[in-house]
C-alpha positions in Angstrom: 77.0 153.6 93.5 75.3 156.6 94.6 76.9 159.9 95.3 76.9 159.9 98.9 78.3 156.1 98.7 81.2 157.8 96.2 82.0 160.5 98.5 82.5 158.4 101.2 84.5 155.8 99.3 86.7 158.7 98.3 87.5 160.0 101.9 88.1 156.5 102.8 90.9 156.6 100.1 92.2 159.8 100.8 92.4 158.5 104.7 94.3 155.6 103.4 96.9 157.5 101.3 97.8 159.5 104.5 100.5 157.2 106.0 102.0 156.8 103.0 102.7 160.3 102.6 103.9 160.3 105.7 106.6 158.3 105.0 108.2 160.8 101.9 109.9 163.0 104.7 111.9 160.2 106.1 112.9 158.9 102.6 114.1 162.3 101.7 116.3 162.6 104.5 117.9 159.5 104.2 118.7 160.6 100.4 120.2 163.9 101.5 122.2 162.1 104.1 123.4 159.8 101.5 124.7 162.8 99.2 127.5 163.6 102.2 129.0 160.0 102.5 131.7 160.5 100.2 131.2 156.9 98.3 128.2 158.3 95.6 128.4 161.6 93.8 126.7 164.5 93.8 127.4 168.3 93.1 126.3 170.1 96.2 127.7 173.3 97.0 128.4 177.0 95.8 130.2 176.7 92.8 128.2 176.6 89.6 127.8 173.7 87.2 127.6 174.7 83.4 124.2 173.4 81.8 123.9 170.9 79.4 121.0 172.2 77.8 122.6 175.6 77.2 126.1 173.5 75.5 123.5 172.1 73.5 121.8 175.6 72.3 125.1 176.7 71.7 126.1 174.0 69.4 122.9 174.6 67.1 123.7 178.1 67.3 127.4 177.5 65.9 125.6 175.4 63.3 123.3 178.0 62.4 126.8 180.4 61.6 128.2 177.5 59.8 125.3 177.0 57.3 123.9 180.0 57.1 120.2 180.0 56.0 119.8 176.4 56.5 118.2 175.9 59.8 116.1 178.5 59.9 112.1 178.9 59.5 111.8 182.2 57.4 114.4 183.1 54.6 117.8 184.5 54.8 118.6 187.2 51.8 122.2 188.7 51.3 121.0 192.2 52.3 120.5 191.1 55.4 123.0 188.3 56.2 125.4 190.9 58.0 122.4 191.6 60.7 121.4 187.7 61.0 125.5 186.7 61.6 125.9 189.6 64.1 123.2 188.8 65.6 123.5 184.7 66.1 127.4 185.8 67.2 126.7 188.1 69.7 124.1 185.8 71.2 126.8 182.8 70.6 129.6 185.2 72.3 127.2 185.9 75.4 126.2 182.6 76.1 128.9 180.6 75.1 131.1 183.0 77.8 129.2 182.2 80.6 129.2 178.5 79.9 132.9 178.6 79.5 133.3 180.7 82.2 131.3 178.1 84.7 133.1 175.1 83.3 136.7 176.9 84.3 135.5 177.7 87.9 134.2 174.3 88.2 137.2 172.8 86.9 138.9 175.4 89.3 137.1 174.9 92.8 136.4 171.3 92.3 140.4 170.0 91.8 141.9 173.0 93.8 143.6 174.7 91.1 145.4 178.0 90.7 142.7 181.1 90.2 143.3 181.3 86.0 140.9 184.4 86.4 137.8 182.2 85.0 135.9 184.9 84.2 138.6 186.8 81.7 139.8 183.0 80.6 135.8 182.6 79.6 135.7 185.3 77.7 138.9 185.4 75.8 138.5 181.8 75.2 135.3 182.5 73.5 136.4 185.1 71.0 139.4 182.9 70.3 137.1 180.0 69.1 135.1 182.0 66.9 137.7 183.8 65.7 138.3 180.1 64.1 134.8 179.8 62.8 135.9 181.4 59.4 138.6 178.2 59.5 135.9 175.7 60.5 133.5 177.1 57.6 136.4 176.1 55.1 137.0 172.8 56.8 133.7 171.7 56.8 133.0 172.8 52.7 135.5 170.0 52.2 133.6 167.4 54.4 130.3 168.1 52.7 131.9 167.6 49.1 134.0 164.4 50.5 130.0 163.4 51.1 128.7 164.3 47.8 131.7 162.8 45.8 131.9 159.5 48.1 128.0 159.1 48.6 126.3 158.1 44.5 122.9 158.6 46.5 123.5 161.9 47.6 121.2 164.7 45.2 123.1 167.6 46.5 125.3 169.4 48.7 121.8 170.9 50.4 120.2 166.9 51.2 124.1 166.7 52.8 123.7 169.5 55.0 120.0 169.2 56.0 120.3 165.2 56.2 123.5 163.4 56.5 124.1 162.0 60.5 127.9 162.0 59.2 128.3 166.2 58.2 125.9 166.7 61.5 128.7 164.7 63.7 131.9 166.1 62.4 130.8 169.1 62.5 130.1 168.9 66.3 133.6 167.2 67.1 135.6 170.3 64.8 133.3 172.4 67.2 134.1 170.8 70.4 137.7 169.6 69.6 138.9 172.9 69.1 137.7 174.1 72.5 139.5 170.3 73.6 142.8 171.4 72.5 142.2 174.7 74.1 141.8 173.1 77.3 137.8 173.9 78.2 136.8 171.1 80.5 133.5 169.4 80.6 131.8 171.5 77.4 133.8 169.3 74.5 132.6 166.2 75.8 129.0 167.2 76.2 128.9 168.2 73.2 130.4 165.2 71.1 128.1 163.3 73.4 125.2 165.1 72.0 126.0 164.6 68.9 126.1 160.9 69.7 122.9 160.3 71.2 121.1 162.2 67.9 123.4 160.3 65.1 124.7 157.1 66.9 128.0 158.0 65.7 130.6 158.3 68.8 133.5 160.7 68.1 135.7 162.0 71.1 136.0 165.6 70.7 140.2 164.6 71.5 140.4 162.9 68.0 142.4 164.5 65.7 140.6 164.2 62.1 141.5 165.7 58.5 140.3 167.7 55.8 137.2 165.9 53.4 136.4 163.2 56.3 133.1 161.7 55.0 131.3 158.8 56.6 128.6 156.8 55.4 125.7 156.2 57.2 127.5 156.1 60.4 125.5 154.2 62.8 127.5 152.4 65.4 130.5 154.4 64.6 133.3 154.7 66.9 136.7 156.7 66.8 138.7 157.2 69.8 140.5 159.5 72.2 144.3 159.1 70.8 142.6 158.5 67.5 144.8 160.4 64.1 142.8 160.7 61.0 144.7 161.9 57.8 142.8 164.0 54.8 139.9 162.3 52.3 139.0 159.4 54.4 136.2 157.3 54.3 134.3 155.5 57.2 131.2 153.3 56.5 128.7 152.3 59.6 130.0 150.1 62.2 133.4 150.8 62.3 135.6 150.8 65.6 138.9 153.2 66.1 139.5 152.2 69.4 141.9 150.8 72.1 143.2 147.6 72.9 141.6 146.0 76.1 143.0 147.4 79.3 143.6 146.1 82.4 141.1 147.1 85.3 143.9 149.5 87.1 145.7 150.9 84.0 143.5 154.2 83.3 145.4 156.6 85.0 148.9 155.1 83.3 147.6 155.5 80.1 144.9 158.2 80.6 147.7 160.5 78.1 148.6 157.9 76.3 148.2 157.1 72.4 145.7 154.3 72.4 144.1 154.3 69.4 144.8 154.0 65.9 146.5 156.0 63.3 144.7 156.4 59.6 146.7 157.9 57.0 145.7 160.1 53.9 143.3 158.4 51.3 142.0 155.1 53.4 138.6 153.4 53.0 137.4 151.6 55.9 134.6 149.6 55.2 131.3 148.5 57.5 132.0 146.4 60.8 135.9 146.7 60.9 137.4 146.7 64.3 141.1 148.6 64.5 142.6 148.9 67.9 145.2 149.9 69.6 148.2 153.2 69.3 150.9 151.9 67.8 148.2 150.6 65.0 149.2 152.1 61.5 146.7 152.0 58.6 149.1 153.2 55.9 147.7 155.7 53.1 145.6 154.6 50.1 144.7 151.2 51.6 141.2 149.7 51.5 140.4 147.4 54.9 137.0 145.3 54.0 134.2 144.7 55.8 134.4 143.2 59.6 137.9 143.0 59.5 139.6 142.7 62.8 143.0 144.2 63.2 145.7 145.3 65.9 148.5 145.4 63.9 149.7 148.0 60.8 149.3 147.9 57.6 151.6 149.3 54.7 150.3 152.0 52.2 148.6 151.0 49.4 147.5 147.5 51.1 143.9 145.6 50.8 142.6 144.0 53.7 139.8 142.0 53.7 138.2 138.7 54.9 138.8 135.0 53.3 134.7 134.7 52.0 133.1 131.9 54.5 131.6 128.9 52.8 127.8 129.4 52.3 124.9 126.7 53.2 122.2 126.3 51.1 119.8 124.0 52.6 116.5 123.5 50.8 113.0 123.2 51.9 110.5 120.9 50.4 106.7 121.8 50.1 106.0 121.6 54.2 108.8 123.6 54.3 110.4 120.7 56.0 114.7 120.6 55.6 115.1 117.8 52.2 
């Protein structure tokens, strides 16, 4: 093809795409007509959403206060660890303010609530969560040690910390379920979910979980609203604290509800076990095996576990035919 032929080819195209462009503008304004139907959802208007991406900066900024020196790419000396925490806070204090402060007028103007002064509410709710970061730091010392003592193939409390999907989602939900019980809409729930979509582990920042909480592995994990969670208790991947099935009409009757399951002091719940429901009761001490389905309590000190299936051996001959 020679370059006259090419040039001419290529206005041909360019002619051809023409109509097709044409077309965007009428697309466009049947998609902004469909944001004022009322039937899909959108958030169009003058009141401010808060950002995901800034929910997310501010959780690995409360991380970077809660593990000091560990997530960092130069080194952290004690001389200067006054300077580096100031700093991280007042950033955390600014940002984590505004955020709150958006998620309260959103909250505010979208359900058509009494003014709580969002911007005041914002800010006070901010210093009163990390006013509790001193707290957290303590709670969390016993998680990482639940991990080291539970875990034989843990090497130290640092692999923990740097590593473990487990530490990284408790940590967010104790991050996100104390701004939950201090009634911040939206940012709780964005956070757990975060820490969800990095770990596969599914905590709702509602749960109310105890001191040296370890879980191992964690993939698949899944822990519930209404969900109570005593002190030193041990989850292994797969494991379900969840609700009983619903009917289709029954959220808002039991949207306050207890729906999930109580686990008392000391329990081990081992990989693929299913228990659901609120008025479920796993009494302290007690071991419940592997893929164990339950909706019912069980007394302290009990051992749950499956009746082992019959196993078939069938052998191959040389073909690797069945004999």
């Amino acid at each position: 093809m020679n370059k006259q032929h090419a040039f001419d080819h290529c206005k041909t195209e360019i002619a051809a795409e023409l109509p097709f462009k044409e077309e965007v503008p009428g697309i466009v304004q049947k998609l902004a007509a469909s944001c004022s139907n009322g039937v899909c959802f959108d958030h169009v208007g003058p009141e401010p959403i808060p950002s995901k991406q800034a929910v997310v900066d501010i959780v690995e900024r409360v991380k970077r206060i809660l593990y000091p020196g560990y997530f960092l790419k130069g080194r952290l000396e004690k001389f200067n660890l006054d300077y580096y925490i100031g700093q991280e806070a007042t950033e955390l204090y600014e940002l984590m303010a505004e955020q709150v402060t958006l998620a309260l007028r959103h909250d505010c103007i979208r359900h058509d609530l009494p003014c709580v002064h969002c911007e005041e509410s914002g800010k006070r709710s901010t210093l009163t969560f990390m006013k509790y970061l001193p707290e957290l730091r303590l709670m969390l010392a016993t998680d990482v040690r639940a991990a080291y003592l539970g875990d034989p193939a843990s090497k130290s409390y640092d692999e923990i910390i740097f590593s473990y999907p487990g530490l990284f989602a408790i940590t967010v939900q104790r991050i996100a379920h104390h701004l939950w019980e201090h009634l911040i809409p939206l940012i709780p729930r964005i956070m757990t979910e975060y820490a969800h979509s990095v770990t596969g582990i599914d905590i709702h920042p509602g749960a109310h979980i105890g001191e040296s909480f370890f879980i191992d592995h964690g993939t698949g994990v899944v822990i519930g609203e209404t969900t109570e969670i005593g002190n030193r208790v041990r989850l292994y991947q797969g494991v379900t604290l969840g609700a009983l099935s619903l009917p289709r009409d029954a959220g808002e009757k039991l949207r306050d509800k207890k729906r999930h399951p109580t686990i008392e002091d000391d329990v081990i719940i081992y990989s693929g076990a299913t228990i659901l429901g609120g008025r479920t009761v796993i009494g302290a001490r007690s071991v419940i095996g592997g893929n164990v389905w339950l909706t019912e309590s069980v007394p302290p000190d009990s051992r749950v576990i499956l009746k082992t299936p019959e196993l078939i051996h069938i052998r191959k001959d040389a073909e690797g035919e069945r004999a």
